[in-house]
C-alpha positions as CSV (number, residue, x, y, z in Angstrom):
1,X,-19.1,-12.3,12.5
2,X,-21.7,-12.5,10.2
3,X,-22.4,-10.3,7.0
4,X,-25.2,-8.4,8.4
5,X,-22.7,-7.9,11.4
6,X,-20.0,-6.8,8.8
7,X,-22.4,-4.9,6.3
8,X,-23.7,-2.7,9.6
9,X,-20.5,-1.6,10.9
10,X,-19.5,-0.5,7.1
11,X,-22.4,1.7,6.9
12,X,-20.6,4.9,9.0
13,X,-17.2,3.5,7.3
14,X,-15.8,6.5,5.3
15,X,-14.5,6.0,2.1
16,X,-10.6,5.7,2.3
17,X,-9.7,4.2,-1.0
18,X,-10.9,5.3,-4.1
19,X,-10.7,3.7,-8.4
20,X,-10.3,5.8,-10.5
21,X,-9.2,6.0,-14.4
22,X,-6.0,4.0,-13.9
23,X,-7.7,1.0,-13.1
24,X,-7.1,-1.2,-10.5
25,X,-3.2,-1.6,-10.6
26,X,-2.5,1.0,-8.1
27,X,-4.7,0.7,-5.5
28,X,-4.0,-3.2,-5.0
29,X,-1.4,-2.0,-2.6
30,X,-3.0,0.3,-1.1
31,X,-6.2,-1.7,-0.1
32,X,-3.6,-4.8,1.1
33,X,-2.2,-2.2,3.4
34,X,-5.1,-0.6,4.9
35,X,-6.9,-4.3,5.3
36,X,-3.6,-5.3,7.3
37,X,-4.5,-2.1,9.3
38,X,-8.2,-3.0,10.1
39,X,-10.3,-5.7,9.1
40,X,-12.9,-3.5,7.3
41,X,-11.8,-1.0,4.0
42,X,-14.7,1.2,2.0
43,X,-13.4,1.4,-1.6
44,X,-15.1,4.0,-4.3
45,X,-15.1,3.2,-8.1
46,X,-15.1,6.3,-9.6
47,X,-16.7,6.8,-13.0
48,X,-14.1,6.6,-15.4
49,X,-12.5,3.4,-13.7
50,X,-15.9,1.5,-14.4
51,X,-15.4,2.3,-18.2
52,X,-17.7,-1.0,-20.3
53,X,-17.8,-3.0,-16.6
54,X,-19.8,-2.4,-13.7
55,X,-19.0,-1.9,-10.1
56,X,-19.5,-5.3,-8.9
57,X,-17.0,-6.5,-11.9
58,X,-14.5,-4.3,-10.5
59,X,-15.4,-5.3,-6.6
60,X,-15.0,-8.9,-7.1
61,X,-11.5,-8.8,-9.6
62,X,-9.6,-6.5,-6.9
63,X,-11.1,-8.6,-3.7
64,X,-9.6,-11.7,-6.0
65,X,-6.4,-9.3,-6.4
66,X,-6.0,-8.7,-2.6
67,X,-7.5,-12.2,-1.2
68,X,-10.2,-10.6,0.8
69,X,-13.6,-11.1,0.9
70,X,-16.5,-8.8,-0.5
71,X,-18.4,-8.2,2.0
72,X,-21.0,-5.8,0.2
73,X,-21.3,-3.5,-2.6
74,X,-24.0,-0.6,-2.9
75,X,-23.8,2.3,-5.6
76,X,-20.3,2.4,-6.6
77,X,-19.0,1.7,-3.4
78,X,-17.8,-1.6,-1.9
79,X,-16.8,-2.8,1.1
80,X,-13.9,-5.6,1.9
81,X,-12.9,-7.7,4.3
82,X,-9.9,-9.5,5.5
């Protein structure tokens, strides 16, 4: 499947995890769970988990945290893969 194959079936994806001012720490689980679950998850960085970094930042360190991929990030949402 390619990305424009993964990006378009994100688009109706609703938002089921969301980073906010604790960090990252305790939605790792979380996101590992739901990408054992299904192979596409719609994570929202809220605005006082972005603090001095940026969304993209934040995307790439927790899709290093749970080995999935990135598959796209728009706004302050991003979508992962596994």
């Amino acid at each position: 499947m390619t990305d424009d194959d993964l990006k378009a079936r994100a688009h109706d994806l609703d938002v089921t995890v969301w980073v906010g001012k604790s960090g990252l720490d305790p939605v790792v689980d979380e996101l590992g769970d739901q990408l054992t679950d299904r192979d596409l998850v719609k994570v929202k960085f809220l605005r006082a988990a972005r603090g001095g970094t940026t969304t993209d930042e934040l995307a790439e360190e927790l899709a290093d945290r749970v080995s999935a991929d990135l598959v796209d990030t728009r706004g302050h949402t991003a979508v992962f893969h596994r």
